[in-house]
C-alpha positions in Angstrom: -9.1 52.8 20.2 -7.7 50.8 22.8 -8.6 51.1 26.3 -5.6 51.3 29.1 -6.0 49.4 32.2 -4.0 49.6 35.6 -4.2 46.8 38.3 -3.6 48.2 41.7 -3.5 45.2 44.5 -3.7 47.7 47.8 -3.9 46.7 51.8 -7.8 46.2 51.6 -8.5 44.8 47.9 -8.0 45.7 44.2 -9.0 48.3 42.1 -9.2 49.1 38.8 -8.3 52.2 36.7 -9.4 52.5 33.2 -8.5 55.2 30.8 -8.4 55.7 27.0 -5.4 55.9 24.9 -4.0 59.0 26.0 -3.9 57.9 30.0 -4.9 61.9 31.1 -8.1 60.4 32.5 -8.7 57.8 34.6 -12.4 55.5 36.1 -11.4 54.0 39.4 -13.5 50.8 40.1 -13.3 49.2 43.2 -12.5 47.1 45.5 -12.6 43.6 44.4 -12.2 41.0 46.7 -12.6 43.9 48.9 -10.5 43.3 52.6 -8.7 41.4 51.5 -4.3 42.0 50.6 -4.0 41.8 46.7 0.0 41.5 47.0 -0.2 41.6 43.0 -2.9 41.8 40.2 -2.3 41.2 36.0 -4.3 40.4 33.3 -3.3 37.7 31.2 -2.6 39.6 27.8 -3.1 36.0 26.0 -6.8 35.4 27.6 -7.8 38.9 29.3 -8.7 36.7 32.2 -7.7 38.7 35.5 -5.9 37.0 38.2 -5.4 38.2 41.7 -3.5 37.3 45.0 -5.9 37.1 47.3 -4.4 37.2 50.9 -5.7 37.2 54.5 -4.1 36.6 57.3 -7.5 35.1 59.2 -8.3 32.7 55.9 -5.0 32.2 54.6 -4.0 32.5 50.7 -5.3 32.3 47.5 -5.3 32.9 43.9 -8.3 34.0 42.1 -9.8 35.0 38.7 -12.1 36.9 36.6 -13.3 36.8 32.9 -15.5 39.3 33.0 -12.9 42.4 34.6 -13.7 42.2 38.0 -17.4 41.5 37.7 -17.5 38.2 39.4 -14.4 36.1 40.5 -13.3 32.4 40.7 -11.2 30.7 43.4 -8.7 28.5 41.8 -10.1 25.0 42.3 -6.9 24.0 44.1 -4.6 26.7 45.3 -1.3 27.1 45.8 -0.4 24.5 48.8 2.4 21.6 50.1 1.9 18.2 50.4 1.3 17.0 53.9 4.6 15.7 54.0 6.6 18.4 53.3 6.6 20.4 56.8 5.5 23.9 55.0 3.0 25.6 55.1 1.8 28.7 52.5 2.1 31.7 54.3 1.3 34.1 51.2 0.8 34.5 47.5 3.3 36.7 46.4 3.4 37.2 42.1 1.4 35.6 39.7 3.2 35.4 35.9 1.6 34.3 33.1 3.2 31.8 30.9 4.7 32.5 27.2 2.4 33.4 24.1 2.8 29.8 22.6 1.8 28.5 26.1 -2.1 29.9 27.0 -2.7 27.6 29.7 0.7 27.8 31.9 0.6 30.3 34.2 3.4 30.2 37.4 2.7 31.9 41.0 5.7 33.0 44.2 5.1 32.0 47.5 6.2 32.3 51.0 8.0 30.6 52.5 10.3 30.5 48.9 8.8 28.4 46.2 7.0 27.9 43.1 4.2 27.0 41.6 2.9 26.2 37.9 -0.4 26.3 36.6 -1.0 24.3 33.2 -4.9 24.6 33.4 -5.4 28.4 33.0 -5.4 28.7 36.6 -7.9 26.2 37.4 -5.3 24.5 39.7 -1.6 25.0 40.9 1.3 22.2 41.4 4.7 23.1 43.2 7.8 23.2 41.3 9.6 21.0 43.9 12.9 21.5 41.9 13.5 24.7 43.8 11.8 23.6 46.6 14.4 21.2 47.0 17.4 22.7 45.9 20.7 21.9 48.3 20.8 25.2 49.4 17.8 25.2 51.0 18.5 24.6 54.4 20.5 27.2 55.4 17.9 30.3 53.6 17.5 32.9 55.5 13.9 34.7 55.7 14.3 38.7 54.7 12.5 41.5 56.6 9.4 40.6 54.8 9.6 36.5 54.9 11.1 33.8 52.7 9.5 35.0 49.8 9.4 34.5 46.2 8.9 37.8 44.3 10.0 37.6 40.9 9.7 35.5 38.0 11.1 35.9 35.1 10.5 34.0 31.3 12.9 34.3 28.9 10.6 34.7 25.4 13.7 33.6 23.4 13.5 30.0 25.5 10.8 28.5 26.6 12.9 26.4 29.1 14.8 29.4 30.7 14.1 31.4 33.6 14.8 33.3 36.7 13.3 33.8 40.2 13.9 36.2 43.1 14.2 35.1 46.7 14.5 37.4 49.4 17.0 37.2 51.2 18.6 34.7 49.3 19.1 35.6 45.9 18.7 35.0 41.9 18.0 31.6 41.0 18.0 30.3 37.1 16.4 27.4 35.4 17.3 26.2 32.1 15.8 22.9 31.6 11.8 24.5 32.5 12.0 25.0 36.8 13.4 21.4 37.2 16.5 22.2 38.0 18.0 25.8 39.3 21.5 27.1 40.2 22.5 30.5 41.7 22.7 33.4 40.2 24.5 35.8 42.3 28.3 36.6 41.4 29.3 40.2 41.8 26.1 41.0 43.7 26.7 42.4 47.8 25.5 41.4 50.6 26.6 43.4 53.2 25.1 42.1 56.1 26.7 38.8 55.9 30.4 37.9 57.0 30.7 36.9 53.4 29.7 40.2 51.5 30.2 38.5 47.7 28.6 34.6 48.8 27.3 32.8 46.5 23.4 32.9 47.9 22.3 35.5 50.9 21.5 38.1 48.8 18.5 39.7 49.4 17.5 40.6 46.0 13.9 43.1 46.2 12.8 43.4 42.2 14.1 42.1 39.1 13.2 42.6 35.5 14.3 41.5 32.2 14.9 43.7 29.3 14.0 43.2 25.2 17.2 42.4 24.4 17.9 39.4 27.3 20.2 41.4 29.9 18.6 41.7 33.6 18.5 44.3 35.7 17.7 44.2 39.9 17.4 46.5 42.6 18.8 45.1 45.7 19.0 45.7 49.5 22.5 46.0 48.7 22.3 48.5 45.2 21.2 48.4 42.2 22.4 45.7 39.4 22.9 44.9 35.5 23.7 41.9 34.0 24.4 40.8 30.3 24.9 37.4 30.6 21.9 36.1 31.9 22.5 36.2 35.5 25.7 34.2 35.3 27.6 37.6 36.8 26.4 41.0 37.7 27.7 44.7 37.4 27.0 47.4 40.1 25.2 50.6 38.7 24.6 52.2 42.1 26.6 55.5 41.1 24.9 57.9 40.4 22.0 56.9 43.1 21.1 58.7 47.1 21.2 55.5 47.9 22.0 52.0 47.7 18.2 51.0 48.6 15.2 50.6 47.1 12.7 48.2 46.5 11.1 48.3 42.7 13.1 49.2 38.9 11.8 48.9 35.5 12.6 48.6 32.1 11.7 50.6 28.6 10.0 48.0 26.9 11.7 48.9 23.6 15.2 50.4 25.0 17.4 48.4 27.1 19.4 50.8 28.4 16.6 52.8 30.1 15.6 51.5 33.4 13.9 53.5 36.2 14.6 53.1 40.3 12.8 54.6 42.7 15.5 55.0 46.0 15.0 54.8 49.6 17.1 55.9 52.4 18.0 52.6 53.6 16.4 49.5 55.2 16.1 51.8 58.7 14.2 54.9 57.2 12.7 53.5 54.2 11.6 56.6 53.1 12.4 59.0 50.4 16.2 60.4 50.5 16.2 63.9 51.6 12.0 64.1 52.0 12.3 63.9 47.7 10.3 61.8 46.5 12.1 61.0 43.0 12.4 58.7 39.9 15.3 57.8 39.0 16.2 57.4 35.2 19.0 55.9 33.3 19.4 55.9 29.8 23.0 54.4 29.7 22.6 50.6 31.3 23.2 52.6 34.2 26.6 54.1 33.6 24.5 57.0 34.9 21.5 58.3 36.5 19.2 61.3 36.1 16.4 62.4 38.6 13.0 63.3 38.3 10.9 64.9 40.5 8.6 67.5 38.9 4.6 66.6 39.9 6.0 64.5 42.5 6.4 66.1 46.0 9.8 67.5 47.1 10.1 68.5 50.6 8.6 66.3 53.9 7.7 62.4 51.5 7.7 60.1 53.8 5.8 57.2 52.1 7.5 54.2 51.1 7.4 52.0 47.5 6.9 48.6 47.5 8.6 46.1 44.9 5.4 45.8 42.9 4.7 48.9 43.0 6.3 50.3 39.7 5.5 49.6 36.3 6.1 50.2 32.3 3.4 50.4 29.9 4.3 49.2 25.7 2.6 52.1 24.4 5.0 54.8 22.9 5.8 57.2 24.8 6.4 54.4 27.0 4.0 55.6 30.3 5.3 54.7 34.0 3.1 54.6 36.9 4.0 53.6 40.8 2.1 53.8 43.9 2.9 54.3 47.4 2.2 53.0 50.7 0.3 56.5 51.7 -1.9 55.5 48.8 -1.0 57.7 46.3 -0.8 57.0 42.4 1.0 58.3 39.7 1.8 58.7 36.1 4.2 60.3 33.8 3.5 60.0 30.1 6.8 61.2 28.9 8.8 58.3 30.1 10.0 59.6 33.3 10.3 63.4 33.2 7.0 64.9 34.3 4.6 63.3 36.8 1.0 63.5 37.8 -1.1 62.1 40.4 -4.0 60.3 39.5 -5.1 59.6 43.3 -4.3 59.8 46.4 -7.5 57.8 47.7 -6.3 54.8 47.8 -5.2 51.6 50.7 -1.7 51.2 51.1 -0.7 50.3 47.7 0.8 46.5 46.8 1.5 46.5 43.2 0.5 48.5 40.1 0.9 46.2 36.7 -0.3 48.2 33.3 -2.3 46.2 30.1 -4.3 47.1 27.2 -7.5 45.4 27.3 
């Protein structure tokens, strides 16, 4: 039998949660790298080696591992940093990704302010993908509410040289030669808060993910998003939805049509609509949406989900889990439906990412 793990990156370190196969149960370990903020967690399903953002804002930003599940950790030999020439400075360590199967030693990490790096070690050291770095556009990006950052990464398992990245506020980004060169991504997505509400960057994309069968979906400050031509255009789902707001979605790992958003009032309030706290399914591509709100509570939610903060397990029935900013955890086993908590002990909560170890 297969043990489940969770990675939960909270406000004050990262904690584990094991179960067995049927996820009713779960051992909270923790924290490691206690204090510090773990703005994302995964294992490496190709190595079971953990790695962890490790940021603070006293001793700056780091990546580190683990081979032994939390036991004992590594720094990376050389973190994430710019060359002295460069005028930037790391402000945080957003996402770690692990690379594709046929690629066990590339691993690629998000930073603030916007850029990317690639590991080709295992982790043991970091380079920057200056091809973003200097894209044209560059100059005139414009930092969202929580900093230039880069969130999302995306690699396409069908190319090896494709992939996206998410940049708040200023958009998709795709690379089909490997992350030397990138081009926006952005046509048919809003921005209302510019002048221009359809330009081609100054979007402020939140959360991204990419389905089996190659078609992307994103939440947005602006609504929520499908596209199924790789990026070059986008399609508006928000009917359906409270609200146009909301920071994580996911994605059936078998079904692409079956995505899951979690709305928020709007970038003023960013609380539950209505004091519901609710899931919200679609099983359509998004042609429409179905809430969910049994186990979760109903009346007076005022916590907040961060873009990490949701995820989709492989096993079948696929199992979904998010955590809140009140420190709150929870699961539903039956894709969506039902929902339990399995803690409300917890830090502020960063990012929950689900593996089998």
């Amino acid at each position: 039998m297969t043990e489940r793990l969770l990675c939960v990156g909270t406000a004050k370190g990262l904690f584990l949660l094991t179960s067995d196969e049927s996820r009713k149960e779960w051992k909270t370990d923790g924290p490691y790298l206690p204090g510090l903020e773990i703005n994302h967690a995964v294992l490496d399903p190709r190595t079971k080696r953990l790695f962890a953002t490790a940021n603070s804002p006293w001793f700056g930003s780091r990546i580190s591992y683990s081979t032994d599940l939390g036991k004992t950790w590594i720094d990376s030999e050389t973190s994430p940093s710019f060359s002295p020439d460069s005028g930037l400075k790391l402000d945080r360590v957003w996402h770690i990704e692990p690379g594709l199967e046929d690629q066990p030693d590339v691993l690629y990490a998000g930073a603030a302010p916007a850029s990317l790096f690639r590991s080709q070690d295992g982790g043991a050291s970091w380079e920057e993908m200056k091809g973003l770095t200097s894209h044209p556009s560059r100059e005139r990006w414009q930092p969202g509410a929580g900093g230039l950052c880069l969130h999302t990464i995306l690699l396409d398992p069908a190319d090896s040289n494709q992939m996206w990245v998410g940049i708040s506020a200023v958009g998709v980004f795709r690379s089909t030669d490997g992350g030397e060169t990138w081009e926006t991504m952005n046509k048919g997505v809003r921005a209302e808060f510019q002048p221009d509400k359809y330009p081609e960057f100054g979007q402020c994309v939140h959360d991204a993910v990419l389905a089996q069968d190659g078609r992307l979906y994103q939440q947005n400050h602006c609504g929520v998003y499908r596209s199924d031509d790789q990026g070059d255009s986008w399609t508006e789902i928000t009917k359906g939805l409270p609200s146009d707001f909301g920071f994580p979605i996911g994605v059936h790992p078998r079904d692409p049509e079956t995505a899951y958003v979690i709305p928020l009032q709007g970038a003023e309030l960013r609380c539950p609509p209505e004091g519901k706290l609710r899931v919200f399914r679609t099983n359509d591509g998004g042609s429409s949406w179905e809430s969910f709100g049994d186990g979760l509570p109903q009346q007076d939610a005022f916590m907040g989900i961060y873009r990490e903060g949701l995820t989709v397990d492989e096993m079948d029935p696929a199992g979904i889990y998010f955590g809140t900013n009140t420190g709150h955890l929870y699961s539903s086993l039956d894709e969506g439906t039902k929902w339990q908590r399995i803690t409300a002990d917890l830090p502020p909560v960063y990012s929950v990412t689900a593996a089998a170890l």
